[in-house]
N, C-alpha and C positions, 0 to 999 in steps of 0.2 A: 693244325693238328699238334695235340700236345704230348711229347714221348714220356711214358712212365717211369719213376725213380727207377725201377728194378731192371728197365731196357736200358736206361743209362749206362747200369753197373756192371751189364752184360757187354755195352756195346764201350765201356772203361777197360776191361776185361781181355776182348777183343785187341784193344790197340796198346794194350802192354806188352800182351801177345808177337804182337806185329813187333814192338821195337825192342824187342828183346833178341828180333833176328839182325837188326841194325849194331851195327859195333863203333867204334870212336876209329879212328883211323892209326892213331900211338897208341891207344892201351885197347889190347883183347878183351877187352870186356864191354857188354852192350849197352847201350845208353840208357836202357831203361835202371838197372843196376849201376850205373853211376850216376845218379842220378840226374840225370839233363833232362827229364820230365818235370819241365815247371808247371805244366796247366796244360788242363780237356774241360772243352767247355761243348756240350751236345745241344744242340736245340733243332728241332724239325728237324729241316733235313740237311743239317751243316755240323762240322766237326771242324772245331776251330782248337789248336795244338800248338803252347808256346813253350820250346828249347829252348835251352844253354847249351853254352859249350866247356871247355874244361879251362880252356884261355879266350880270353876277348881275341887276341891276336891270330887267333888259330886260320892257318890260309885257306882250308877247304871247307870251313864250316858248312857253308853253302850245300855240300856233299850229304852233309848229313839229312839237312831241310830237305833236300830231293829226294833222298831214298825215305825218308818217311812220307813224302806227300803221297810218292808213286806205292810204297807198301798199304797206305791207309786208301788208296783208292780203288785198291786189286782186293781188299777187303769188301769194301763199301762203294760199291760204283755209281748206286745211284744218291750219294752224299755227297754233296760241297763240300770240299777241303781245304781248309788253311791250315798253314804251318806257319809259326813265327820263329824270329830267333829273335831271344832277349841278352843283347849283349853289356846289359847296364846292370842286371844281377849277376855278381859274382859267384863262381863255383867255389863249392870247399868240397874237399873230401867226407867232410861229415855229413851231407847229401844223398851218398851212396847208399844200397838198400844194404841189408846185413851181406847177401849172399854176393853183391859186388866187393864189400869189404873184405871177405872169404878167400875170393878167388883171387882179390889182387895180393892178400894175404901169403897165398899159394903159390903165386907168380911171383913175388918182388920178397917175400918172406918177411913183410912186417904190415901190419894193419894201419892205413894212410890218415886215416882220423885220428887214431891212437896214436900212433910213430910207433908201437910197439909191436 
């Protein structure tokens, strides 16, 4: 069974949705707006999801990959889930969506991509 582009983008939709409710554990702002959404890849009936983090070293990473697997499963229960963590691409702040850049803007009073 083959899922159609537009259920793709509903069910992309969906899980930005879902980690937008997930946050980094040091910066208030959700992973999906920092951008630690490297990759959504949909086929039948699997959802396969590969994060970053903001540091290679970061100690709870792990925390993150589980609260997305258990968020993306409470959505989708009858889908296969994986979650990766890609810890060999590097974060940069210039990743971040605009409205991540905003907030931390708000919070830290200078834009992380810019330094300004």
């Amino acid at each position: 069974m083959c899922i159609k582009m537009e259920d793709k983008e509903e069910i992309k939709k969906k899980i930005i949705e879902a980690l937008r409710n997930i946050y980094d554990p040091e910066i208030p702002i959700n992973i999906y707006d920092l951008g630690l959404l490297y990759s959504v890849d949909i086929k039948d009936d699997k959802i396969d999801v590969t994060l970053g983090v903001t540091s290679p070293f970061c100690p709870i990473a792990y925390l993150i990959v589980e609260q997305t697997k258990n968020a993306l499963k409470n959505i989708f229960p009858d889908k296969e889930i994986e979650v990766h963590l890609d810890l060999n691409t590097l974060w940069s702040p210039k990743m971040m969506t605009e409205d991540g850049r905003k907030l931390f803007k708000l919070l830290y009073g200078y834009d992380p991509a810019t330094g300004i």
